[in-house]
VMD Tcl script that builds the backbone (N, CA, C; Angstrom):
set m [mol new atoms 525]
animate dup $m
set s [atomselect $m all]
$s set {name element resname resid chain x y z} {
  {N N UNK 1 A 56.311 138.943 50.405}
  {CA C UNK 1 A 56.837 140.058 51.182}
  {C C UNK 1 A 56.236 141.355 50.619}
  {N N UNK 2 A 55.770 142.028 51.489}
  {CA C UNK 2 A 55.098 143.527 51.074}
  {C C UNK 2 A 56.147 144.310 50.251}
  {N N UNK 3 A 55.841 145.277 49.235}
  {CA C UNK 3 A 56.363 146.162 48.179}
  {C C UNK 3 A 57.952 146.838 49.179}
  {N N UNK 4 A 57.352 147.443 50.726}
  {CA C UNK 4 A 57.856 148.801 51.841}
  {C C UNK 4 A 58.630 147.554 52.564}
  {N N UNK 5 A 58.246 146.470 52.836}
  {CA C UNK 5 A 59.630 145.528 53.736}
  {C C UNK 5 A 60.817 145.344 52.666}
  {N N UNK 6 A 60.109 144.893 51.096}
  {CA C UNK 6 A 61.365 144.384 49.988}
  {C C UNK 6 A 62.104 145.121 49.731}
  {N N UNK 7 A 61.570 146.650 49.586}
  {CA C UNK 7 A 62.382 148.152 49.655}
  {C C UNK 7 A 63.473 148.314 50.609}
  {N N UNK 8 A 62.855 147.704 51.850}
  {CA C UNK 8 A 64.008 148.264 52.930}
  {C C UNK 8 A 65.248 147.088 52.804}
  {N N UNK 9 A 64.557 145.923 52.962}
  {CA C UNK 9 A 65.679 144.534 52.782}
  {C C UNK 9 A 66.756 145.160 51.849}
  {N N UNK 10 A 66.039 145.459 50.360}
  {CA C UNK 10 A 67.006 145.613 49.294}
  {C C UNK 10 A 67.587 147.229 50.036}
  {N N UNK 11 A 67.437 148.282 50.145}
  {CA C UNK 11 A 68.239 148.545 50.423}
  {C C UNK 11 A 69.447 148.657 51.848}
  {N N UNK 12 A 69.274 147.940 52.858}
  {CA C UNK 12 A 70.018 147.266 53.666}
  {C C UNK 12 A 71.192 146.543 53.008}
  {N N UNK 13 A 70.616 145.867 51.955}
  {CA C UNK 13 A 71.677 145.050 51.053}
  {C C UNK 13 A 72.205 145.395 50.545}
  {N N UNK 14 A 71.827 146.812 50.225}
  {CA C UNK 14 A 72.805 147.453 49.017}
  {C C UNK 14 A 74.254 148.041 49.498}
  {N N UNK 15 A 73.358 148.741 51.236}
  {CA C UNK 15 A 74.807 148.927 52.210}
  {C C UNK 15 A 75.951 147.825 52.547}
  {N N UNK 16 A 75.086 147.167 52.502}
  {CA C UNK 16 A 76.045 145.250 52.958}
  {C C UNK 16 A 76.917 145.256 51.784}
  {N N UNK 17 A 76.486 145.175 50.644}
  {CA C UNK 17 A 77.405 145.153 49.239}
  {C C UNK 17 A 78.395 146.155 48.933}
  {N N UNK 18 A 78.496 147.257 50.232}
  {CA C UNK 18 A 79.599 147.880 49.950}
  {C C UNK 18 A 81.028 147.770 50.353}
  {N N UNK 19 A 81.411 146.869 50.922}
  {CA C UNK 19 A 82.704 146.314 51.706}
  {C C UNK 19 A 82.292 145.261 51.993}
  {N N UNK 20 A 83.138 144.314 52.238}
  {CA C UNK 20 A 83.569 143.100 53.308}
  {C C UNK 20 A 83.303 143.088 54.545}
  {N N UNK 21 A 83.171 144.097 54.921}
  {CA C UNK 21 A 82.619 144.100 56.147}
  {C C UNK 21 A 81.743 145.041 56.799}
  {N N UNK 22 A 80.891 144.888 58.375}
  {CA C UNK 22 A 79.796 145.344 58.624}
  {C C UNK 22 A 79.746 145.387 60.203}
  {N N UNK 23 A 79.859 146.765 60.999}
  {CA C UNK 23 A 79.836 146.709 62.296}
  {C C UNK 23 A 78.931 147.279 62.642}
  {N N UNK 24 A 78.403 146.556 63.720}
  {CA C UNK 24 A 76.662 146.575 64.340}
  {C C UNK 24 A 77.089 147.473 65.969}
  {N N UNK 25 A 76.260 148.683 65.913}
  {CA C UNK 25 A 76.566 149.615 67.063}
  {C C UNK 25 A 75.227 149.723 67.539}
  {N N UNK 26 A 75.472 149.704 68.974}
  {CA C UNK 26 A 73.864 150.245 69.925}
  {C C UNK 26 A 74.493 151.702 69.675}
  {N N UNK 27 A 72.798 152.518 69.385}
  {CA C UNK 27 A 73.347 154.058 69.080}
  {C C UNK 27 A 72.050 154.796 70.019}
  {N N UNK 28 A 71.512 154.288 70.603}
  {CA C UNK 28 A 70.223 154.596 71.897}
  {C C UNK 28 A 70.447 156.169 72.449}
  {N N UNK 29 A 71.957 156.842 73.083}
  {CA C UNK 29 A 72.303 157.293 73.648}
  {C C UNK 29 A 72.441 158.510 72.906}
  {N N UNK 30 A 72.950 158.493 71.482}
  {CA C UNK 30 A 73.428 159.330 70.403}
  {C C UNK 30 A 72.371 160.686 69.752}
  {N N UNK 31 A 73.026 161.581 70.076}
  {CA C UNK 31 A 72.032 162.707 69.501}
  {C C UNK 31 A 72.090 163.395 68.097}
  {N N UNK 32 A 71.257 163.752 67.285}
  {CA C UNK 32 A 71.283 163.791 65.874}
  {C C UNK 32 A 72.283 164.511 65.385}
  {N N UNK 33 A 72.961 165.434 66.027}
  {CA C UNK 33 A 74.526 166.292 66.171}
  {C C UNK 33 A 75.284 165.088 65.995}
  {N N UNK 34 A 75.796 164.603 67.064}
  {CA C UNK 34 A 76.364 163.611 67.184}
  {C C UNK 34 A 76.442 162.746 65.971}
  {N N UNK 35 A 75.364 162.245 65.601}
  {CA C UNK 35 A 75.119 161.405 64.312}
  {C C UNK 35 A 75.739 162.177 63.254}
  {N N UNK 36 A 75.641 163.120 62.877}
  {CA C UNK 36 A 76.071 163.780 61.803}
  {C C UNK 36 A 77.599 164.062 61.956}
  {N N UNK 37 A 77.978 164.451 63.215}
  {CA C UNK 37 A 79.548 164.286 63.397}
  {C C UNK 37 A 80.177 163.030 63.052}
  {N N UNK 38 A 79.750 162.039 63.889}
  {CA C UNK 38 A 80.047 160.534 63.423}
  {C C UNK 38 A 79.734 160.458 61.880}
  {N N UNK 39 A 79.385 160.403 61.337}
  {CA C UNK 39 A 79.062 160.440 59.661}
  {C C UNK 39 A 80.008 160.847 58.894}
  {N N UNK 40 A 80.585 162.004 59.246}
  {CA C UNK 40 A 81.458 163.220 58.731}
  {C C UNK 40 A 82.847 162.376 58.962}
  {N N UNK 41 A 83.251 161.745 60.281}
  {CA C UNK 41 A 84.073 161.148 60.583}
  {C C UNK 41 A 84.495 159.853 59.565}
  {N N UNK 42 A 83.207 159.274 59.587}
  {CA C UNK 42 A 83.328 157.617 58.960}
  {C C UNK 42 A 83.586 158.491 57.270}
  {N N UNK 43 A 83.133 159.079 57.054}
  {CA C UNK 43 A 83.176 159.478 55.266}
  {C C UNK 43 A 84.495 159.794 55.358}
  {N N UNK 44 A 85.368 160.236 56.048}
  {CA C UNK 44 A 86.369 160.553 55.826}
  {C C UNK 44 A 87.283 158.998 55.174}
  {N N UNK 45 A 86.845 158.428 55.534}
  {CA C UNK 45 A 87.288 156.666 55.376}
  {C C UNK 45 A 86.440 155.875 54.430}
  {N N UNK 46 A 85.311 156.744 53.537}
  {CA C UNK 46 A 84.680 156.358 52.878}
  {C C UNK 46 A 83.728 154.811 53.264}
  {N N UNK 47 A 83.413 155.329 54.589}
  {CA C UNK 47 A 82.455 154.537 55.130}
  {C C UNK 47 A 81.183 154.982 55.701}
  {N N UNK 48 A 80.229 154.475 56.266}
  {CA C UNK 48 A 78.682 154.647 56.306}
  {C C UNK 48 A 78.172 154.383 57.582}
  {N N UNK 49 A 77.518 155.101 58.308}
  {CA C UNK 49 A 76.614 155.037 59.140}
  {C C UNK 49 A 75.130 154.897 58.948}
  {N N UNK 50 A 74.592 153.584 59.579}
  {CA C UNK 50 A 72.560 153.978 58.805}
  {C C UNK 50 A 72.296 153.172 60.092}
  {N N UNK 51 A 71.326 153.812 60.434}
  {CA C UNK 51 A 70.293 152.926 61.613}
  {C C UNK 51 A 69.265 151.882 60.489}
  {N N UNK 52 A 69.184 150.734 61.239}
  {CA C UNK 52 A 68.361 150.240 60.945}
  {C C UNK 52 A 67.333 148.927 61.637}
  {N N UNK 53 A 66.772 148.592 60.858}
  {CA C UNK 53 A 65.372 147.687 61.734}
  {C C UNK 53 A 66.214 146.154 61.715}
  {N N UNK 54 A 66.326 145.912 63.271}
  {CA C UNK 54 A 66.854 144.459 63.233}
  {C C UNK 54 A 66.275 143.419 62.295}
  {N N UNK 55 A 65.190 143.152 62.406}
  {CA C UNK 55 A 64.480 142.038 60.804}
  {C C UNK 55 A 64.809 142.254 60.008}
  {N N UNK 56 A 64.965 143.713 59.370}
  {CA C UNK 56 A 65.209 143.740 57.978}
  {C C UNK 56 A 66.668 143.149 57.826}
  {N N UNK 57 A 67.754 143.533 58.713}
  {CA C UNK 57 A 69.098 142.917 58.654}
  {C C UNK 57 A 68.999 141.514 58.239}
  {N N UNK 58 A 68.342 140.922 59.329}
  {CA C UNK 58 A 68.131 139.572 59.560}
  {C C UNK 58 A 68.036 139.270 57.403}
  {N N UNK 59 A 66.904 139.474 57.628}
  {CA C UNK 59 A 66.292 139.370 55.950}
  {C C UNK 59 A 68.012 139.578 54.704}
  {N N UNK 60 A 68.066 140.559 55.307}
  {CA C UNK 60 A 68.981 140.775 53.962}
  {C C UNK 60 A 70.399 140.301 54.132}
  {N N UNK 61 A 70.822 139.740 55.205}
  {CA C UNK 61 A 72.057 139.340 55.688}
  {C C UNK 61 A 72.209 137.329 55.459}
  {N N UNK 62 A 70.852 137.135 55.441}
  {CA C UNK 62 A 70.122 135.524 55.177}
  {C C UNK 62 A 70.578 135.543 53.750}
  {N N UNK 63 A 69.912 136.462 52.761}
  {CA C UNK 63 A 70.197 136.726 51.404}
  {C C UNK 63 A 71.420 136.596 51.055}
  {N N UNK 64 A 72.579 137.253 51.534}
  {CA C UNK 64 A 73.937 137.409 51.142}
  {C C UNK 64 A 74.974 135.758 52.136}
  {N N UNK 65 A 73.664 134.894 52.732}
  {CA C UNK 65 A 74.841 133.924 53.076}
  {C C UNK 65 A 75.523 134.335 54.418}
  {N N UNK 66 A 75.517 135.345 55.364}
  {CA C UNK 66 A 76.206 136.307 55.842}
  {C C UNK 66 A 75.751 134.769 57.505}
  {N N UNK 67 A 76.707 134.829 58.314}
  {CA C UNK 67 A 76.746 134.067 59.318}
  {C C UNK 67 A 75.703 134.588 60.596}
  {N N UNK 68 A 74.803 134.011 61.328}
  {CA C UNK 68 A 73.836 134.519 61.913}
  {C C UNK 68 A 74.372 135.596 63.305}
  {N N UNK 69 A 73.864 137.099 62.758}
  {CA C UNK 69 A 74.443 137.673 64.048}
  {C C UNK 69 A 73.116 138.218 64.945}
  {N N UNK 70 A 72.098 137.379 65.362}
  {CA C UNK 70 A 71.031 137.361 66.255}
  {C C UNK 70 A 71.167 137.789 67.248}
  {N N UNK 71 A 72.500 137.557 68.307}
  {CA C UNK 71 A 73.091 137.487 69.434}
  {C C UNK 71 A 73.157 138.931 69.649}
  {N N UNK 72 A 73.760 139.692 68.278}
  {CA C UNK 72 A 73.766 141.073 68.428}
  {C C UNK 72 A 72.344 142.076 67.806}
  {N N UNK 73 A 71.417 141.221 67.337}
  {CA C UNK 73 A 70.511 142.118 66.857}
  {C C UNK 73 A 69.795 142.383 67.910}
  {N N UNK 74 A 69.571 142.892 69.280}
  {CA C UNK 74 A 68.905 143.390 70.098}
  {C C UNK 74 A 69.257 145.094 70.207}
  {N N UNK 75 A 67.721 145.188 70.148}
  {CA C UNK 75 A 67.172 146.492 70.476}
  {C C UNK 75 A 67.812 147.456 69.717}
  {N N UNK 76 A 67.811 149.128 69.555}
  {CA C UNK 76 A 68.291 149.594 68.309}
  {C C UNK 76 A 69.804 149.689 67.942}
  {N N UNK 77 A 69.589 149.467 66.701}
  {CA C UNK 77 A 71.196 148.668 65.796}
  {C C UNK 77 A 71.022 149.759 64.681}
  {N N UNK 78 A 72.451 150.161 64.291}
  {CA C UNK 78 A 72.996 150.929 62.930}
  {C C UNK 78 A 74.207 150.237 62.884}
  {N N UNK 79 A 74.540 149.923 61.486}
  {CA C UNK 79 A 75.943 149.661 60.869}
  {C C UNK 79 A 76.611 150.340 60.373}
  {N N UNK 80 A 77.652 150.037 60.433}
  {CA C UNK 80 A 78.942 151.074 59.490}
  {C C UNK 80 A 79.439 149.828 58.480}
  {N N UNK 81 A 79.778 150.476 57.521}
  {CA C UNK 81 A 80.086 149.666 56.042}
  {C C UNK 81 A 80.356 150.576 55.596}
  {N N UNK 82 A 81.073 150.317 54.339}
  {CA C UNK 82 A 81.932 151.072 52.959}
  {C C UNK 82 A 83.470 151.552 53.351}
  {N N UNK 83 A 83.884 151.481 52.294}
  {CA C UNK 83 A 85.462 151.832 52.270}
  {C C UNK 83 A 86.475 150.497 52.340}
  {N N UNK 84 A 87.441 150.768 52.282}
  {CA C UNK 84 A 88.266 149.727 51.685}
  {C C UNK 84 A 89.157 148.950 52.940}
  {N N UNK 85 A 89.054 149.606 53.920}
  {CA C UNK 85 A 89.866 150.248 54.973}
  {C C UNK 85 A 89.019 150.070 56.311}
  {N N UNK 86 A 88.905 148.488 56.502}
  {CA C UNK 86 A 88.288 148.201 58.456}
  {C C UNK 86 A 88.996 148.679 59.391}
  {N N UNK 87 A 90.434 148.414 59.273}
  {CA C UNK 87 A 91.087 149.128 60.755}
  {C C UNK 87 A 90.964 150.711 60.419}
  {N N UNK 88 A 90.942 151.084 59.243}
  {CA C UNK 88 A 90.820 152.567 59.672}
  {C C UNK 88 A 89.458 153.004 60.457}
  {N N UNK 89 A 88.691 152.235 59.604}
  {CA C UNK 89 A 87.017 152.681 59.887}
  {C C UNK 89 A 86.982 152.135 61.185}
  {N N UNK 90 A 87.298 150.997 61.814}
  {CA C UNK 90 A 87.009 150.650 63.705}
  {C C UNK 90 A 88.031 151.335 64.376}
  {N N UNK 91 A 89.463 152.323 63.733}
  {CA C UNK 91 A 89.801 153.124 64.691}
  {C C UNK 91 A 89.026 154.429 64.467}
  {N N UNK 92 A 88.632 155.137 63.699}
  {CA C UNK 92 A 88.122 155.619 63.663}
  {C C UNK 92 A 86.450 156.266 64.466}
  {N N UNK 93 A 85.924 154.657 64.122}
  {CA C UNK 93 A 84.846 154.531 64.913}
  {C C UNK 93 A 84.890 154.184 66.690}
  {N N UNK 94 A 86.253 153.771 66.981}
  {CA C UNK 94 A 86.791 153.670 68.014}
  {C C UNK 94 A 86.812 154.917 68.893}
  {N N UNK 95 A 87.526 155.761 68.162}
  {CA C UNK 95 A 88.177 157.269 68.971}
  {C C UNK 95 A 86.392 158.126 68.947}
  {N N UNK 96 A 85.617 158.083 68.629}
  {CA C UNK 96 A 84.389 158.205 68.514}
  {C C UNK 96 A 83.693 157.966 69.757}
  {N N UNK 97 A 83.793 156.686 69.783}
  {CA C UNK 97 A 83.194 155.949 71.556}
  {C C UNK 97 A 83.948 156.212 72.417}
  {N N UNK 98 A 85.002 156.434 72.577}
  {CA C UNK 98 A 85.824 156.538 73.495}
  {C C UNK 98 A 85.713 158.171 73.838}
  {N N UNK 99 A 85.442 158.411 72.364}
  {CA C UNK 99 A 85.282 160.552 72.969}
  {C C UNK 99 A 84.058 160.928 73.657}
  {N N UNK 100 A 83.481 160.282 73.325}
  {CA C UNK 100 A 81.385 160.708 73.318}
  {C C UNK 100 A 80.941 159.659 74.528}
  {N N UNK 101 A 81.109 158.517 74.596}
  {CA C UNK 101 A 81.027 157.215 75.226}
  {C C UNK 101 A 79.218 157.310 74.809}
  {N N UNK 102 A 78.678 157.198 73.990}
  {CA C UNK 102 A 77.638 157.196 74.086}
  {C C UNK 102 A 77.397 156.017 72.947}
  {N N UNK 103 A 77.787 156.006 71.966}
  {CA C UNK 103 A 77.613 154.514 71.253}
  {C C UNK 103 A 78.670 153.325 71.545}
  {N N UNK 104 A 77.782 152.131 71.347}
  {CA C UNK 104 A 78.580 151.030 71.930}
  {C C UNK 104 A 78.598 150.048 70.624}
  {N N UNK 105 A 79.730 149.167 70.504}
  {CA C UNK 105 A 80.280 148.250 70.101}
  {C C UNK 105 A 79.416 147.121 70.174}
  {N N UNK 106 A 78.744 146.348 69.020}
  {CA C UNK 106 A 77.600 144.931 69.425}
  {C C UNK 106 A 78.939 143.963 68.815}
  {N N UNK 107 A 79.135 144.260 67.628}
  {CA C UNK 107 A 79.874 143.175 66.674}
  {C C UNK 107 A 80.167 143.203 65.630}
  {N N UNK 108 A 79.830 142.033 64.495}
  {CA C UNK 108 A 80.293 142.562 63.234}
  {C C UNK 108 A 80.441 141.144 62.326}
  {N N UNK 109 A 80.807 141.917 61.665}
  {CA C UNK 109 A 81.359 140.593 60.355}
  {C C UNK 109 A 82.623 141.130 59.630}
  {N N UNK 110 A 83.400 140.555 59.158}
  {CA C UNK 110 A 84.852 140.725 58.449}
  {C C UNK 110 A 84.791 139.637 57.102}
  {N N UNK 111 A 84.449 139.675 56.239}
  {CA C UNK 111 A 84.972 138.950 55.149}
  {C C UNK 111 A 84.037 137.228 55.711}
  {N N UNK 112 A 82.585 137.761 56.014}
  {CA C UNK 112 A 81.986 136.893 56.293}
  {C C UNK 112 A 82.422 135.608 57.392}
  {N N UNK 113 A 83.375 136.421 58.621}
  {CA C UNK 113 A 83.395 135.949 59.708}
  {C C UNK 113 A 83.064 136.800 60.616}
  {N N UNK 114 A 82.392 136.192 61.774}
  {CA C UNK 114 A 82.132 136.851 63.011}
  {C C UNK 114 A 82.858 137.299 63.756}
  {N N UNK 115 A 82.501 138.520 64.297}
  {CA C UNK 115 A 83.657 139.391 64.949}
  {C C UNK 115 A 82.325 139.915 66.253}
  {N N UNK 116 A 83.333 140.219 67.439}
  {CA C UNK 116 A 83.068 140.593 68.861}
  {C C UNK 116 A 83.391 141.582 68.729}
  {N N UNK 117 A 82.899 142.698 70.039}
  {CA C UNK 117 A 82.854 143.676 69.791}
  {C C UNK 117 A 84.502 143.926 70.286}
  {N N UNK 118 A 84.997 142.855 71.102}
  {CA C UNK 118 A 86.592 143.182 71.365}
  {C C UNK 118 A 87.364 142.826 70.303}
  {N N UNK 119 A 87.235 142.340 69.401}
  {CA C UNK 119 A 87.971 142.033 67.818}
  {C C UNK 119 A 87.903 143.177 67.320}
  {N N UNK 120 A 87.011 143.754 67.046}
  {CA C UNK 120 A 86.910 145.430 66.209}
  {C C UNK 120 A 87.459 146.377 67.094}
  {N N UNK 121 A 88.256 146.019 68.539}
  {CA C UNK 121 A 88.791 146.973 69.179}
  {C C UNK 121 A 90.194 146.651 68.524}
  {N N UNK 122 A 90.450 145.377 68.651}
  {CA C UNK 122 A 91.695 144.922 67.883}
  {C C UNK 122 A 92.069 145.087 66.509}
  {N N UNK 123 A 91.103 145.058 65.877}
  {CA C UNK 123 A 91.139 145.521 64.398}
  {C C UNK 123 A 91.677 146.898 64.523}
  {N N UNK 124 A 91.538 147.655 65.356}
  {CA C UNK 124 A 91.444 149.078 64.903}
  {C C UNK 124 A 92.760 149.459 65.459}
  {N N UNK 125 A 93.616 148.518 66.248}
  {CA C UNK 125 A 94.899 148.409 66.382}
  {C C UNK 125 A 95.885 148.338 65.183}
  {N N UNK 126 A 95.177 147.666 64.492}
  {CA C UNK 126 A 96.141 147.718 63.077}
  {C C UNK 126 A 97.075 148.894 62.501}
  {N N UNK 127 A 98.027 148.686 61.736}
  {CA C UNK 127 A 98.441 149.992 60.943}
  {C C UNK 127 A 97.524 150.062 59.961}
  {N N UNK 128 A 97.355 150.885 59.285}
  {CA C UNK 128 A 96.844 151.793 58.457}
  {C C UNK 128 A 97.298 151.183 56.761}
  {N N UNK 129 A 96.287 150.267 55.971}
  {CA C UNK 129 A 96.264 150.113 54.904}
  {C C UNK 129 A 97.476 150.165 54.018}
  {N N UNK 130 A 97.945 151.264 54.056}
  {CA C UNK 130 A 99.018 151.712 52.842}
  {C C UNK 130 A 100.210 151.626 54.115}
  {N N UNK 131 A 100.634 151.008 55.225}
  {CA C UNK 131 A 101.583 150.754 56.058}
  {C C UNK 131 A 102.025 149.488 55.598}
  {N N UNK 132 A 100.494 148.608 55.498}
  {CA C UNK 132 A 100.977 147.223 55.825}
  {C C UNK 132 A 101.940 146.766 53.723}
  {N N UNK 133 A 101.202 148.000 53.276}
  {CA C UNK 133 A 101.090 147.572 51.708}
  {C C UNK 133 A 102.730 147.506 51.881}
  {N N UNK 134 A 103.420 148.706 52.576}
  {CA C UNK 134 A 105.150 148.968 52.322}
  {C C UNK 134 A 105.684 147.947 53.041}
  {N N UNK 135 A 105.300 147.763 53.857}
  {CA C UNK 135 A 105.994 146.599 54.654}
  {C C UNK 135 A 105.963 145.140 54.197}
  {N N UNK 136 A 104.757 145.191 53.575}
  {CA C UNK 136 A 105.002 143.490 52.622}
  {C C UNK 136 A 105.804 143.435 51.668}
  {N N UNK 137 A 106.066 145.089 51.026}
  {CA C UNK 137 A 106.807 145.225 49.343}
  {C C UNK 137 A 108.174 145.025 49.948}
  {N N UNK 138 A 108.501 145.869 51.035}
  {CA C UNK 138 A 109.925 145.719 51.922}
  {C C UNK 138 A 110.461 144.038 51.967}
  {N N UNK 139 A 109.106 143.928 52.071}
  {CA C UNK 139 A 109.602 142.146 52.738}
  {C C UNK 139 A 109.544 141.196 51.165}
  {N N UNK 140 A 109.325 141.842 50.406}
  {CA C UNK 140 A 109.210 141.050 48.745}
  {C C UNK 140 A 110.838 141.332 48.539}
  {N N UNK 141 A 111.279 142.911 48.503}
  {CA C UNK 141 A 112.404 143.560 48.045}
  {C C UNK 141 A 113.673 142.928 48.538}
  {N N UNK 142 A 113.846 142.447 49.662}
  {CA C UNK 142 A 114.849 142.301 50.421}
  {C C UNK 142 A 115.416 141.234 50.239}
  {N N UNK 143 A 114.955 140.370 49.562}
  {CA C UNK 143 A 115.539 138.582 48.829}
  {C C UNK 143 A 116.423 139.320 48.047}
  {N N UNK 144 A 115.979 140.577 47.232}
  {CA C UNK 144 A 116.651 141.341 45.784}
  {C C UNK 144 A 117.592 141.521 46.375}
  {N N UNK 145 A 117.630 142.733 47.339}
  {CA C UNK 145 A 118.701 143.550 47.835}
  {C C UNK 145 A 119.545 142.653 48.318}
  {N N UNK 146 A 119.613 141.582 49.110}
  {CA C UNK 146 A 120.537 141.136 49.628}
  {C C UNK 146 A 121.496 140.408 48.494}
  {N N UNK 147 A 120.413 139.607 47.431}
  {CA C UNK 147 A 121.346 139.336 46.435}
  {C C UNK 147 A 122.109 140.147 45.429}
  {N N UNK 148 A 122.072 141.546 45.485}
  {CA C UNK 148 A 122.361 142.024 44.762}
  {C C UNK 148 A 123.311 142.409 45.348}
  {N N UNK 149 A 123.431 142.600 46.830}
  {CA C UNK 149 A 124.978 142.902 47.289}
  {C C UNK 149 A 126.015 141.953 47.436}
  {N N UNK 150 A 125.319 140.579 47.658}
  {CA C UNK 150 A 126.394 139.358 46.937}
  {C C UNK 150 A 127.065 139.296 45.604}
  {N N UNK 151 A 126.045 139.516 44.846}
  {CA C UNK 151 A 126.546 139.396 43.633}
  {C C UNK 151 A 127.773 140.544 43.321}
  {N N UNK 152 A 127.647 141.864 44.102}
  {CA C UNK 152 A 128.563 143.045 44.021}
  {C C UNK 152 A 129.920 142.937 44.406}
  {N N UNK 153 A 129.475 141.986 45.745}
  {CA C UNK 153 A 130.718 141.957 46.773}
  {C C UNK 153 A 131.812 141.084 45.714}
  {N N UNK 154 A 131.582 139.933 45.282}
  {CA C UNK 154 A 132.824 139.205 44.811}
  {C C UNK 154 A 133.666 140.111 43.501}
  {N N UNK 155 A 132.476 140.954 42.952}
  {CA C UNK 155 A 133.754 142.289 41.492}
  {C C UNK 155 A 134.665 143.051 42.499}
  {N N UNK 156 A 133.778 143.462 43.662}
  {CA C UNK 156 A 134.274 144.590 44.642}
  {C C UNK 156 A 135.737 144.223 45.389}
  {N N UNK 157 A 135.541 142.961 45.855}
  {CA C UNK 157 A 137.172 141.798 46.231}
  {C C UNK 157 A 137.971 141.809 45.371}
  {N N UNK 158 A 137.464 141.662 44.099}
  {CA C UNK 158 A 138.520 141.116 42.831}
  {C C UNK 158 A 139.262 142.905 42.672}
  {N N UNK 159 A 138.297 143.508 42.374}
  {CA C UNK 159 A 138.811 145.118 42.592}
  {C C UNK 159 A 140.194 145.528 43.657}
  {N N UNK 160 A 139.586 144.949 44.803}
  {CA C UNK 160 A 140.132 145.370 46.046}
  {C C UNK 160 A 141.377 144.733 46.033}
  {N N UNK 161 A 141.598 143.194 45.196}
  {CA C UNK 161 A 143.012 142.614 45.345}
  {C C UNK 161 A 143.453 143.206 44.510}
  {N N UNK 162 A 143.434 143.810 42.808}
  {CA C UNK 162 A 143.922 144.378 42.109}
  {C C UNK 162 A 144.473 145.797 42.287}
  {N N UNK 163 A 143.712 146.200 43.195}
  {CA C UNK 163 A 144.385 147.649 43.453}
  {C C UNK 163 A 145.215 147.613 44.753}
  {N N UNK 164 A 145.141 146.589 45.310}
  {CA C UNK 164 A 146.048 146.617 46.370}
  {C C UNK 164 A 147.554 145.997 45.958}
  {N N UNK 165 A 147.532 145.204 44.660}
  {CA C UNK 165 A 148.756 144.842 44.083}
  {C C UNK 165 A 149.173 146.107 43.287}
  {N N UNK 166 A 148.146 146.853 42.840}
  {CA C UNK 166 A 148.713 148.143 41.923}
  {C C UNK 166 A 149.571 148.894 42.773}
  {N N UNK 167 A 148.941 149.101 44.095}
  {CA C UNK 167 A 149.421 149.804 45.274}
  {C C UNK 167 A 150.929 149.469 45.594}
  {N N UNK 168 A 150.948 147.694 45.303}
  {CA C UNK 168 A 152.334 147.186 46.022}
  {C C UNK 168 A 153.329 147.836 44.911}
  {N N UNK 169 A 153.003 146.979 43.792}
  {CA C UNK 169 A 153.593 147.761 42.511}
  {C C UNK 169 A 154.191 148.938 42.542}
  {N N UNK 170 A 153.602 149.834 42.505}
  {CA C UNK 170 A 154.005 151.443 42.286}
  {C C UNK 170 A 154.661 151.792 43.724}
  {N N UNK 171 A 154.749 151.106 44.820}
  {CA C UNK 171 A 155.548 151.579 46.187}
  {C C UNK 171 A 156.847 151.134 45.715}
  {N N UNK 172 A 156.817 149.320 45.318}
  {CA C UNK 172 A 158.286 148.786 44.556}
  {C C UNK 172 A 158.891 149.559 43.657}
  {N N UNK 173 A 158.245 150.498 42.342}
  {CA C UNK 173 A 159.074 151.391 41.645}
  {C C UNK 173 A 159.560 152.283 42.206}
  {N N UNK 174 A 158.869 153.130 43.100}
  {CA C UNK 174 A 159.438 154.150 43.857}
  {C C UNK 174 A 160.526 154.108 44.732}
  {N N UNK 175 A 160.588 152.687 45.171}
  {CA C UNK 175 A 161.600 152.670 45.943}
  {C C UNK 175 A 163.191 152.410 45.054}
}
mol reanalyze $m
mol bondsrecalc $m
mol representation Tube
mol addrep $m
């Protein structure tokens, strides 16, 4: 392989190595404004926009094991990658196409499965990272909480009969 193809492979790969995942956009339509807005957008999510040469993908996506996305490598392709955070980055990249309509949705990969370009519409349905984090801890917590109000309730009864005999008690002296 020439010195200028191994250059580009490796760095294609280096973008691939930044997340789990990798969404392939036709960007034909998109003007260099545009590009730089979209950019500004995805960084906000600590993710990446790069055009690049369908072969070289091919090349460096073979390298990493990555499942064959041929189907979508037609005609010009840029990916988005980086950040921790896919549903943010495909809503993100979502409200984007939907504002501009000028880049389109090819596909993708998730944790080295194949994804359609209507899956990354669905992805981007998701809540938001640090949503799902509270809602699983909620759902860890709540075995606790419930036992802990069992365990409360039977002192709280024993309480409740004792002071209700204290109650009877002290009405009987008074009278």
């Amino acid at each position: 392989m020439r010195a200028e193809k191994k250059y580009l492979v490796d760095e294609i790969g280096s973008h691939l190595d930044k997340s789990d995942y990798v969404f392939l956009a036709d960007y034909n339509y998109i003007t260099v404004a545009e590009t730089a807005e979209l950019r500004t957008t995805l960084a906000e999510h600590d993710a990446e926009f790069h055009v690049i040469k369908n072969s070289m993908f091919r090349l460096a996506a073979k390298e990493r094991e990555f499942p064959s996305l041929d189907d979508h490598l037609t005609g010009p392709t840029a990916i988005v990658v980086g950040g921790d955070n896919p549903p943010g980055v495909a809503k993100a990249l979502g409200a984007f196409i939907k504002e501009k309509k000028k880049v389109e949705l090819k596909g993708g990969l998730l944790a080295k499965k194949l994804l359609e370009a209507q899956d990354i519409g669905e992805l981007a349905k998701l809540p938001p990272l640090p949503v799902v984090q509270s809602q699983f801890l909620s759902l860890l917590n709540t075995p606790a909480r419930q036992t802990a109000t069992i365990v409360q309730a039977v002192p709280q009864g024993i309480l409740n009969v004792i002071k209700s005999r204290s109650d009877q008690l002290a009405e009987s002296e008074a009278a």
